[in-house]
C-alpha atoms as one frame of an Amber mdcrd trajectory, in Angstrom:
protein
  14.610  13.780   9.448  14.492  17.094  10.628  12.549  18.180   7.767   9.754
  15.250   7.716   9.346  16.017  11.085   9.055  19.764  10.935   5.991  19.009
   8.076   4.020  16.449  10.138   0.646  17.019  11.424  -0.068  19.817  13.659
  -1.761  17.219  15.599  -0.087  15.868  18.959   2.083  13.386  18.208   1.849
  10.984  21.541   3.809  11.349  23.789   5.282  14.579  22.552   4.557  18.079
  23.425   2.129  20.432  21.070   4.818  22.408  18.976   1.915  24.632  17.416
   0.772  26.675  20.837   2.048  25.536  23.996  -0.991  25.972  25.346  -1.193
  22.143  25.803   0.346  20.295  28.903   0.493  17.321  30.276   0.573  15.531
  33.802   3.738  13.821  34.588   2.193  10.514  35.537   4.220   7.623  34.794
   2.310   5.285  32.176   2.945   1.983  33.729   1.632   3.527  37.308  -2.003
   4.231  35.357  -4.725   1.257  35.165  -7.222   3.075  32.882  -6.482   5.976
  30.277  -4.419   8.798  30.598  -5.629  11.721  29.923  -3.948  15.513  29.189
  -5.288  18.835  29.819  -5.932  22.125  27.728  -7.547  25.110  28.821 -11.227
  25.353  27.787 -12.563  28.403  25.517 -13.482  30.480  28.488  -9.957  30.064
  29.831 -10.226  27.080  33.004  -8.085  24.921  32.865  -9.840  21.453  32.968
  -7.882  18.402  35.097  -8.408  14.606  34.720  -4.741  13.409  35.472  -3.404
  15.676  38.810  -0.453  14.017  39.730   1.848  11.367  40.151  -0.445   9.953
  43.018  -3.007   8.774  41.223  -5.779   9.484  39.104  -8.980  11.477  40.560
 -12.082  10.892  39.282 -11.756   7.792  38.260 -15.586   7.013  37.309 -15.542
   9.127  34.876 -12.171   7.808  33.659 -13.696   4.252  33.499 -16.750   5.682
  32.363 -14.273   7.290  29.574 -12.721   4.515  29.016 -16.159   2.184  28.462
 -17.504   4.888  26.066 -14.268   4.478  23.610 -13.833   0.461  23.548 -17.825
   0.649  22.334 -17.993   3.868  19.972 -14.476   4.779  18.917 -12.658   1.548
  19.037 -14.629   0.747  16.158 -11.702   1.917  14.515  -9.659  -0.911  16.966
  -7.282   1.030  18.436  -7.172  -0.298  21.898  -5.910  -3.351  23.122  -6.082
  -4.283  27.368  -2.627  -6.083  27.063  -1.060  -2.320  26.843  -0.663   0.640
  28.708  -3.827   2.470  27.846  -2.599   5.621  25.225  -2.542   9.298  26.171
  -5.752  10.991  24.809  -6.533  14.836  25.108  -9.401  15.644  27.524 -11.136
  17.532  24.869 -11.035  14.765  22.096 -12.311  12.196  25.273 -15.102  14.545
  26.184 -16.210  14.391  21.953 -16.311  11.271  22.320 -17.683  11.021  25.973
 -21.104  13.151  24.126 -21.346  10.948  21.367 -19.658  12.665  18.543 -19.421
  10.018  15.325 -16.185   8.424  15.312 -15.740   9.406  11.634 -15.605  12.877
  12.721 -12.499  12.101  15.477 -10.270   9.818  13.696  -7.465  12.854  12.673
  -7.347  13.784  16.837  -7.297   9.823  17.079  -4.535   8.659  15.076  -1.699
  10.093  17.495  -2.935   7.750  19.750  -3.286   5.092  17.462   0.551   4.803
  16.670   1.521   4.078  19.437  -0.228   0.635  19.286   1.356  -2.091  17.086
  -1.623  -3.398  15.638  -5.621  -3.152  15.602  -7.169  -5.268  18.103 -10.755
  -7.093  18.514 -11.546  -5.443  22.238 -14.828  -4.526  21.350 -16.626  -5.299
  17.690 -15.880  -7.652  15.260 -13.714  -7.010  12.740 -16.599  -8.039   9.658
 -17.746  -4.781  11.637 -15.253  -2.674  10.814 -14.872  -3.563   7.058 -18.303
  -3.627   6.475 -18.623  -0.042   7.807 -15.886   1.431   5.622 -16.806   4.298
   3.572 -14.528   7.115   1.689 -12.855   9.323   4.578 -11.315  11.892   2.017
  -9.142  12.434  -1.230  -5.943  13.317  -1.699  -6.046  15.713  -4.442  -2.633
  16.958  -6.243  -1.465  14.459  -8.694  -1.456  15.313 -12.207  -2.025  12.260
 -13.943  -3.552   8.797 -12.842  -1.923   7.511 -10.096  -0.550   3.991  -9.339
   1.243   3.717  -6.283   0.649   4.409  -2.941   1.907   3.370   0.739   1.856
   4.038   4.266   5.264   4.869   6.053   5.785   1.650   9.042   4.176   3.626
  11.774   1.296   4.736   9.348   1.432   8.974   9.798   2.865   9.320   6.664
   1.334   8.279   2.789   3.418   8.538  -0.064   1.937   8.392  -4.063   3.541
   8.275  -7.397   1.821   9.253 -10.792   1.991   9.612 -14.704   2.896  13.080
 -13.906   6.072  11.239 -12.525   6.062  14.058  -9.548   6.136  11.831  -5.998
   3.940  13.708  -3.557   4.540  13.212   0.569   0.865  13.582   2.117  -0.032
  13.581   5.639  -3.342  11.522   5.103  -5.237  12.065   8.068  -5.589  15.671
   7.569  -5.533  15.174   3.884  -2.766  18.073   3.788   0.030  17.378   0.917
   3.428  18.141   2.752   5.408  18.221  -0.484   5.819  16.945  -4.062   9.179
  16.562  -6.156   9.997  15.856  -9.310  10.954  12.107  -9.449  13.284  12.367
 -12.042  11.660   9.348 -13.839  10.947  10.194 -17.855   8.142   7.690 -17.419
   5.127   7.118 -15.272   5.869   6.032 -11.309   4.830   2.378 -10.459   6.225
   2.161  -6.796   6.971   4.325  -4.566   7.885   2.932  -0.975   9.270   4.804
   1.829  12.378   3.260   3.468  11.899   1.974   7.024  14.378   2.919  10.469
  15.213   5.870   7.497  13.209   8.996   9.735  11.150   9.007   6.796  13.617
  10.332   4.518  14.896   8.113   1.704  11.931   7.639  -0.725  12.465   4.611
  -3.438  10.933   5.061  -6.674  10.309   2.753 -10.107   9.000   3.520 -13.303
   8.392   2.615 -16.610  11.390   4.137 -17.969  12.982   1.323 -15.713  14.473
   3.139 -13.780  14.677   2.854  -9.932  15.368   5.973  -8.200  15.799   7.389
  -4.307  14.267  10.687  -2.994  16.673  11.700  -0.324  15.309  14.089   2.044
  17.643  16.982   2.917  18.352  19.230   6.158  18.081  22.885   4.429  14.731
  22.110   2.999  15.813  20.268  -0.388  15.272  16.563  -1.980  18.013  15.039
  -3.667  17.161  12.097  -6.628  19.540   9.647  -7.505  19.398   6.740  -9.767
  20.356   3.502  -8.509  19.618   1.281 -11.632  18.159   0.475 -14.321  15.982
  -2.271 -15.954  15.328  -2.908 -19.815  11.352  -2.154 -19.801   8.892  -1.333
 -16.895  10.103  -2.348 -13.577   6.062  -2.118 -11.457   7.465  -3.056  -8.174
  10.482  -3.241  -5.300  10.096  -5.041  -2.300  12.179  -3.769   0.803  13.875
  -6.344   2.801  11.671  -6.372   6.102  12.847  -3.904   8.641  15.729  -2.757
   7.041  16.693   0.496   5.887  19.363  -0.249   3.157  18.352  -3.680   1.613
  15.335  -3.971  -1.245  15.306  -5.678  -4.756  13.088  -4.484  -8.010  12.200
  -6.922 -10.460  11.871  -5.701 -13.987  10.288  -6.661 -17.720  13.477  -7.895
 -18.475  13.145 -11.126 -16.452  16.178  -9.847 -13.786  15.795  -9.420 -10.142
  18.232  -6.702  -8.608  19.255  -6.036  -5.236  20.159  -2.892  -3.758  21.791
  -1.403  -0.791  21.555   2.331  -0.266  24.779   2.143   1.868  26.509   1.365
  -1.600  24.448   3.228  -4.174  24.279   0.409  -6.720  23.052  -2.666  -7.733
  23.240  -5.946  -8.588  22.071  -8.720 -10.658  20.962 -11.717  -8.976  19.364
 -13.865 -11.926  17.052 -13.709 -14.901  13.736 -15.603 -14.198  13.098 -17.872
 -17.079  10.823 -20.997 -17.862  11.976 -24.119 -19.497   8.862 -26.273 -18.305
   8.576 -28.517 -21.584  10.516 -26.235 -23.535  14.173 -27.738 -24.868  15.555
 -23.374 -24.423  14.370 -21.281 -21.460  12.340 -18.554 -22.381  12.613 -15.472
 -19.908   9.752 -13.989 -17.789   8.998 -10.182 -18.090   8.084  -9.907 -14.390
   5.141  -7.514 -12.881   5.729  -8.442  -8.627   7.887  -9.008  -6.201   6.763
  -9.527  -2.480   8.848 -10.649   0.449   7.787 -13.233   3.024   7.772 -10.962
   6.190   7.718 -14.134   8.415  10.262 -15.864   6.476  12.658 -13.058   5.250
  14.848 -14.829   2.847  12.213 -16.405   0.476  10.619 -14.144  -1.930   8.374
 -14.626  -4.566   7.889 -13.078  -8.161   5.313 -13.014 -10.705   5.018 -12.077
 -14.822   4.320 -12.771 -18.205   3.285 -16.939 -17.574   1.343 -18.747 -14.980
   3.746 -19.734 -12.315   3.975 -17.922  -9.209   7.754 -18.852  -8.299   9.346
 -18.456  -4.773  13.103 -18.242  -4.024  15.577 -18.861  -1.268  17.882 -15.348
  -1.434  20.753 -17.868   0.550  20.705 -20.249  -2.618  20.536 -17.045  -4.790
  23.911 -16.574  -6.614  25.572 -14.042  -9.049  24.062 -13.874 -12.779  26.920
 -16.171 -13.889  26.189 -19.062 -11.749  24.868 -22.001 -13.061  20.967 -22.883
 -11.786  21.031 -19.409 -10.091  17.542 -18.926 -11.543  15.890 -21.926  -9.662
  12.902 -21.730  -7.591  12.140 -23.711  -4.263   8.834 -23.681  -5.074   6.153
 -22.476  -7.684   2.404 -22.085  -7.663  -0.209 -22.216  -9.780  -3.692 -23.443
 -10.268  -3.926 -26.804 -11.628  -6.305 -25.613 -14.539  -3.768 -22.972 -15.735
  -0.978 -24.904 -15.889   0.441 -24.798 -19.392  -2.221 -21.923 -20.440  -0.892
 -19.257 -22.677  -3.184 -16.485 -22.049  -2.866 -16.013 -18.375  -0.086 -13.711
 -16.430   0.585 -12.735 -12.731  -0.669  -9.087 -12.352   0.081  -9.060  -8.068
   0.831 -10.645  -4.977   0.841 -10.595  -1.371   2.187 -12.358   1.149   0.342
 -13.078   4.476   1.608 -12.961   8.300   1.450 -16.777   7.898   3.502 -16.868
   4.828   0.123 -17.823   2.832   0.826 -16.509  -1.209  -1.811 -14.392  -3.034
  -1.438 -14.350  -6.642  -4.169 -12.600  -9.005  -4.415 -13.277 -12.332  -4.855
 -10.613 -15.568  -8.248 -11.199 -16.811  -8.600 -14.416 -14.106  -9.492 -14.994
 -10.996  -7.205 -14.657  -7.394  -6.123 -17.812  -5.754  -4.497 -18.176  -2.209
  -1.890 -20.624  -1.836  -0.776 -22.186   1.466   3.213 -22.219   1.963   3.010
 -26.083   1.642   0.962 -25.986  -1.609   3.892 -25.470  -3.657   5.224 -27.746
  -6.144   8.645 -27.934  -7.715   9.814 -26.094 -10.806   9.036 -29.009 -12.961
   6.010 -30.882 -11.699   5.293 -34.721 -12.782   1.603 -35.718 -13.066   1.586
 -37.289 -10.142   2.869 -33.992  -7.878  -0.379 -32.351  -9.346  -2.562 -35.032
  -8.715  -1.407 -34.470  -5.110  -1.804 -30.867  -4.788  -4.917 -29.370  -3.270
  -6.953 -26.977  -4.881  -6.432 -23.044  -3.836  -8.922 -20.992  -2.598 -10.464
 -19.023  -5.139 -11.795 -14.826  -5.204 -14.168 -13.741  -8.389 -16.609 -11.364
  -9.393 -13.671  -8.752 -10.386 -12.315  -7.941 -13.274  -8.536  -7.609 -13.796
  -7.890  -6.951 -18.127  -6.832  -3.247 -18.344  -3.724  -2.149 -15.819  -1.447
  -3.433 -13.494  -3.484  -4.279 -10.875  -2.588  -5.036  -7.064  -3.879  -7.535
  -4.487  -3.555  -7.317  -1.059  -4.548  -8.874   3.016  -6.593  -6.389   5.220
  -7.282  -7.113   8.720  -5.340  -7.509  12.216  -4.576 -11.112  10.910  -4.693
 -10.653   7.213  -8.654 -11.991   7.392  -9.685 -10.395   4.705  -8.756 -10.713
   0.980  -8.701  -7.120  -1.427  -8.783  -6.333  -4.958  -9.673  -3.793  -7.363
 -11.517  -4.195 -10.491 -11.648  -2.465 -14.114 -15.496  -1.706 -13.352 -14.348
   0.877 -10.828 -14.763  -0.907  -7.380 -13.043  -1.960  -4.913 -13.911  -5.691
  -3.869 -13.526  -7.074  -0.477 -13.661 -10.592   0.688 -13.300 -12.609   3.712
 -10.580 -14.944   3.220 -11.841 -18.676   4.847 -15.077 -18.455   2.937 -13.715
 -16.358  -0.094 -17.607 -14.681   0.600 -18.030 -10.998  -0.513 -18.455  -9.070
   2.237 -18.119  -5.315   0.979 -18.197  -3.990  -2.529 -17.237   0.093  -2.535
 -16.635   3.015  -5.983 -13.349   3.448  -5.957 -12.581   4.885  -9.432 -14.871
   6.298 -11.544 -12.945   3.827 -14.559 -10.119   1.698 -13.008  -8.748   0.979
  -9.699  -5.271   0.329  -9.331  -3.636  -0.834  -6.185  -4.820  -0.495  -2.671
  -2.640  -0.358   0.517  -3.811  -1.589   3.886  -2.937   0.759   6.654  -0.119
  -1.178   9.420  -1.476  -0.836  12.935  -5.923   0.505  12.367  -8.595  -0.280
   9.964  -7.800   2.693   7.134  -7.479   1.535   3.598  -5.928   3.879   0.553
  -6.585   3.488  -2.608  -5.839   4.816  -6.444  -6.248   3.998 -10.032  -7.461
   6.050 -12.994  -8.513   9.085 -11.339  -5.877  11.318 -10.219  -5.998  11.273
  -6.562  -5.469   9.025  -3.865  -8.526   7.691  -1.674  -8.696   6.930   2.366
 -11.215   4.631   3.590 -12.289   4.430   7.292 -14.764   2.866   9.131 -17.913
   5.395   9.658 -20.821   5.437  10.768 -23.168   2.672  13.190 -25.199   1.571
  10.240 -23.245  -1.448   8.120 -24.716  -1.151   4.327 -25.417  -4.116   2.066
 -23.904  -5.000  -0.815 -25.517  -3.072  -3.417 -28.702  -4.062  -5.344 -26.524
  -4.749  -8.534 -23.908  -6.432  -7.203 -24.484  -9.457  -8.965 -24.880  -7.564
 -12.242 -21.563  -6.369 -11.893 -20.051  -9.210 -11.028 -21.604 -11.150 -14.270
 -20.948  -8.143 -16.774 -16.912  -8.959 -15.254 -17.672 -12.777 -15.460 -18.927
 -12.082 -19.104 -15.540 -10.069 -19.969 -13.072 -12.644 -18.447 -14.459 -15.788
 -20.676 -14.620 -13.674 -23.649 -11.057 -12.339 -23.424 -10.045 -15.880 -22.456
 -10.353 -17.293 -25.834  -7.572 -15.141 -27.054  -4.273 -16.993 -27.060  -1.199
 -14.757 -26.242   2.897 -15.402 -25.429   4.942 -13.692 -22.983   6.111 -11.390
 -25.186   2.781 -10.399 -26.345   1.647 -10.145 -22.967   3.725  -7.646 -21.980
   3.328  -5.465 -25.357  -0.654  -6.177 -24.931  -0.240  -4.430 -21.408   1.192
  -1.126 -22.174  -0.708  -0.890 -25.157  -3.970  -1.674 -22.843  -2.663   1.248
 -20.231  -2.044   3.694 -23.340  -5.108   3.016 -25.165  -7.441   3.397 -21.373
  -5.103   6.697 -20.985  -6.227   8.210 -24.365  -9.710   7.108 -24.067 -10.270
   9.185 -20.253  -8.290  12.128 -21.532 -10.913  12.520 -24.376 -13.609  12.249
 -21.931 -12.229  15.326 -19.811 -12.896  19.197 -21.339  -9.871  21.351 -21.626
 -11.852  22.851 -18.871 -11.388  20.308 -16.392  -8.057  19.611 -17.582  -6.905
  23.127 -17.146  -8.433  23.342 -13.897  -6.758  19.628 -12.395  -3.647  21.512
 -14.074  -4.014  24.759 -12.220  -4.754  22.919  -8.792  -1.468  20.779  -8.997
   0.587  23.857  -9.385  -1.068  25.638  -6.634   0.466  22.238  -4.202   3.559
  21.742  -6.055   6.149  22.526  -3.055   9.411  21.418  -4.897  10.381  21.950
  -8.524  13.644  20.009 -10.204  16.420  22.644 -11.626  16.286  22.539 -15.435
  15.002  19.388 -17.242  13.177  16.984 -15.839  14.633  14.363 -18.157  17.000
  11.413 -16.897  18.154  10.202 -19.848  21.869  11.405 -19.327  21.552   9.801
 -15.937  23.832   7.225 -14.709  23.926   5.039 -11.223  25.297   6.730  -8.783
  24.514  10.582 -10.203  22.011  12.651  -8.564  19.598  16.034  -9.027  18.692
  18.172  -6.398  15.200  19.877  -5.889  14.825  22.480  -3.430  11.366  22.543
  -0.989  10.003  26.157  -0.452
C-alpha cells in the first residue's frame, strides 16, 4: 500500500495534505458546517497568502464563494462532478480562480480529479449528460506498452489505470497526468487479456490472464518490489476474470476450455466449478470455449458467460456445485436473439452487465443486443417460450470480425451503450433509442476494449496500437457525427453479411480467432519500419521501472509458486 501510495499523483489528494511542498494549507473548517464550497489556500507567486476559508466561524466572502460555486456547476461540471445532495468538495483557490476566469475545462481536469473522488458517482446538476458524451474528445495517450494492448481498467475510486499487452509487461499508470508509475514483467509466456486491480486491496494485488491460460497476481511489495504468482491455469486462452463485487479475495476466470474457476487470494488456488457445455438438440453435450464472464453487480450471485455458440447463459453461484456433480453445468437462464438461435456461425465476443441487471451481449461479426433480466429463457426452449419472448434491442453500424472485442454501459445510469469496431472507431449509442450519438478514431486499425471510468465522464480505451487512450469531455462546441458516417457504417454492414455466409463450429471458432489475431498482428508489424519499431522499442525501455530476475518464461511454474521483480 505504502508503495502505490508513495507513486500517486503529485496532485492533492482531497482531503489530504500536499506531500510535494508544504507550501499548501488548509482551513480547519468542519465540512458539514459549510453550505457552499470549501476552498484551501496557497501563497500566490509574489508571496501573499490568498484566504477564502478563515476559520471555523464561517466563511467570508461568500459572494464570491456562490459566485464560485455558480461558475463550476455551468463550465466545469461539464465533467459532472458535483452533486447538491453532498457536502460540496474541497477545491484549491488557485484551480477555483482558473476556473472563476474562464479557463477550458479540458485544461483543469488533472487539478479536478482529487476532487472528483470523493463523489460516488457523476451527477446531472447542470448539463445533460448527451452533453457530455457528445463533447468527448482524446484527453491524452498512455504511451509505454510494447505490443498492442488489450486490457485496461480503472482501480474502484478511479486514480489509478492499469493495462496489459502482447509484450506481456503489466504497466500501473496514473492517467490523469498520463505519468506511468511502473511496469513488471507479468510472468505470462503469452499476450495479457485482463488485467483487473483487486478492490479494499490498497491497490496492491493486480490479477492477470493470458493466452498461455494462465491467471496470475501482481502483489505489490513494501521495499519497492512486485511479486507474481500463478494461481491457475486453463487449457487455451482464458480473455477474462470477473471479481466478485466489492471483495478483495473472491473472482472467477473462465477459459477456452469450457471451465469456470473460482479463486480466493486468501488460499492461493483454485477451483473448478463446471464445464459449460450445450446439448440443445444434440443427443452428447458439446463444450463451450468461453470468451466472458461478467458479474451482476446488483445481483451478486448470478453471473453470466459467453463463447464459441449463440447462447448467452446466466448462473446461480448458490446452485453451482463441484465439477463432479451431476447438472452442475445448468443455467437459470440463457439469451439469445430469436434469429440466431441454432446458427453456427455466430459467437459471444463480450458482455456487460447494467446497474439494473440488464445483459449486453455482442456478437463476432453481428450485431449487440440488450437483454432485460426477464427476457431470459430456459436452457432448452420449446417453440412456444420463443414465440413469447420479446425482441432485444439491437446496436449496428460496427464491425466486430478480427479480435476479441469488448462491450460496455457509459453514463451515471448506464444510458449509454459502447463498442469498438475493426474500422478503428469507437461507437457510441444511447441505449432507449439504440440512436448513434458519437462516433470517435480510436485505433488507427482495431479497437479493442474500452473501460468506462466509476464516478466522472472519462472513457479509456485500447486495441491495435500500442498505447492506451483517455477520453474526456472538452470543449463548448458538441461536433456531429462525421460526414462519412454512414459510409462507414455500410462498408461494416457490407463485411458482416459477407462473412455471414461462412458456416463455422465451436471448435473452428475458436481456432478461426487466434488465427484472425495472428494474421492482423503480422499484417501491422509489416506496415511499421524497423525505424519506428526500434524507436516504440527504445521508448518502452526508457519507462520500464521493474525488470523480472532471469527468464521471463512460466513454463516451470506451478500454483502456488511465485517470482519476484524489484521496482527501482
Amino acid at each position: 500500500m505504502k508503495l502505490v501510495e508513495e507513486m500517486r499523483s503529485p496532485l492533492l489528494t482531497a482531503g489530504s495534505d500536499n506531500r510535494n511542498g508544504g507550501n499548501l494549507k488548509r482551513e480547519s473548517v468542519p465540512t458539514q458546517s459549510l453550505p457552499c464550497l470549501h476552498v484551501t489556500t496557497r501563497p500566490s507567486p509574489n508571496g501573499e497568502s490568498l484566504k477564502l476559508a478563515s476559520s471555523t466561524k464561517g466563511i467570508k466572502h461568500l459572494p464570491l464563494q456562490l459566485q464560485l460555486h455558480q461558475t463550476l456547476s455551468k463550465k466545469i461540471w461539464k465533467t459532472s462532478i458535483i452533486t447538491e445532495a453532498l457536502p460540496m468538495p474541497i477545491l484549491d483557490l488557485h484551480v477555483a480562480l482558473r476556473i472563476f476566469s474562464g479557463e477550458s475545462s479540458a485544461s483543469l481536469i488533472p487539478a479536478l480529479l482529487p476532487v472528483a473522488f470523493q463523489l460516488p458517482r457523476f451527477s446531472s446538476i447542470s448539463l445533460s449528460h448527451s452533453v457530455l458524451v457528445k463533447s468527448l474528445n482524446l484527453y491524452g495517450k498512455l504511451d509505454g506498452h510494447g505490443g498492442c494492448v488489450n486490457a485496461v481498467e480503472f482501480n474502484s475510486t478511479g486514480d489509478l489505470l492499469v493495462s496489459g499487452s502482447d509484450d506481456r509487461q503489466v504497466m500501473l499508470w496514473n492517467w490523469a497526468s498520463k505519468a506511468r508509475l511502473l511496469a513488471y514483467p507479468s510472468g505470462h509466456t503469452d499476450n495479457i487479456f485482463q488485467t483487473k486491480i483487486m478492490p479494499f486491496s490498497g491497490d496492491c494485488r493486480i490479477i492477470t490472464s493470458a493466452g498461455d491460460g494462465q491467471v496470475r497476481l501482481g502483489l505489490f511489495r513494501e521495499d519497492g518490489g512486485v511479486e507474481t504468482t500463478l494461481l491457475g491455469k486453463h487449457h487455451g486462452c482464458v480473455y477474462k476474470l470477473a471479481v466478485e463485487p466489492g471483495s478483495p479475495h473472491i473472482f472467477y476466470s473462465s477459459g477456452e476450455d469450457g471451465f469456470i474457476q473460482h479463486f480466493d487470494l486468501r488460499s492461493n488456488s483454485a477451483t473448478k466449478l463446471f464445464c459449460c457445455s450445450s446439448s440443445t438438440g444434440k443427443q452428447t453435450p458439446s463444450k463451450i470455449g468461453l470468451t466472458s464472464i461478467v458479474i451482476d453487480c446488483r445481483n451478486p450471485y448470478y453471473f453470466a458467460v459467453g463463447g464459441s455458440d449463440e447462447y448467452a447463459r446466466v448462473y446461480d453461484l448458490r446452485k453451482c456445485q463441484w465439477v463432479s456433480s451431476r447438472n452442475s453445468d445448468q443455467p437459470v437462464s440463457t439469451f439469445c436473439p430469436r434469429h440466431l438461435i441454432g446458427s453456427n456461425n455466430v459467437h459471444i465476443t463480450g458482455l456487460a452487465y447494467s446497474n439494473n441487471s440488464e445483459l449486453l451481449v455482442s456478437y463476432n461479426d453481428e450485431l449487440i443486443y440488450l437483454f432485460q433480466k426477464n427476457e431470459g429463457m430456459c436452457s432448452s426452449p420449446s417453440s412456444e417460450d420463443l414465440k413469447n419472448t420479446n425482441e432485444p434491442q439491437v446496436y449496428s453500424g460496427h464491425r466486430n470480425a478480427q479480435t476479441i472485442k469488448g462491450v460496455n454501459f457509459f453514463g451515471p445510469n448506464d444510458e449509454y451503450v459502447l463498442s469498438g469496431s475493426d474500422c478503428g472507431h469507437i461507437f457510441i449509442w444511447k441505449k432507449k433509442e439504440a440512436k448513434l450519438v458519437r462516433l470517435m478514431v480510436g485505433d488507427q486499425h482495431v479497437v479493442n476494449q474500452l473501460e468506462a471510468h466509476p464516478h466522472i465522464p472519462i472513457l479509456a480505451t485500447c486495441g491495435i496500437e500500442k498505447n492506451v487512450k483517455i477520453w474526456a469531455p472538452q470543449g463548448n462546441d458538441i461536433p456531429p457525427l462525421p460526414g462519412n458516417v454512414k459510409e462507414i457504417m455500410e462498408a461494416n454492414r457490407q463485411g458482416r453479411e459477407d462473412r455471414s455466409r461462412v458456416t463455422l463450429t465451436p471448435d473452428v471458432i475458436m481456432h478461426v480467432l487466434r488465427l484472425q489475431r495472428r494474421q492482423t498482428l503480422a499484417y501491422i508489424e509489416r506496415r511499421h519500419s524497423r525505424a519506428d519499431i526500434m524507436s516504440d522499442d527504445d521508448d518502452a525501455e526508457g519507462y520500464l521501472l521493474g525488470r523480472l530476475d532471469g527468464d521471463a518464461s512460466s513454463e516451470e511454474d506451478s500454483p502456488g509458486n511465485s517470482r519476484d521483480c524489484n521496482i527501482s
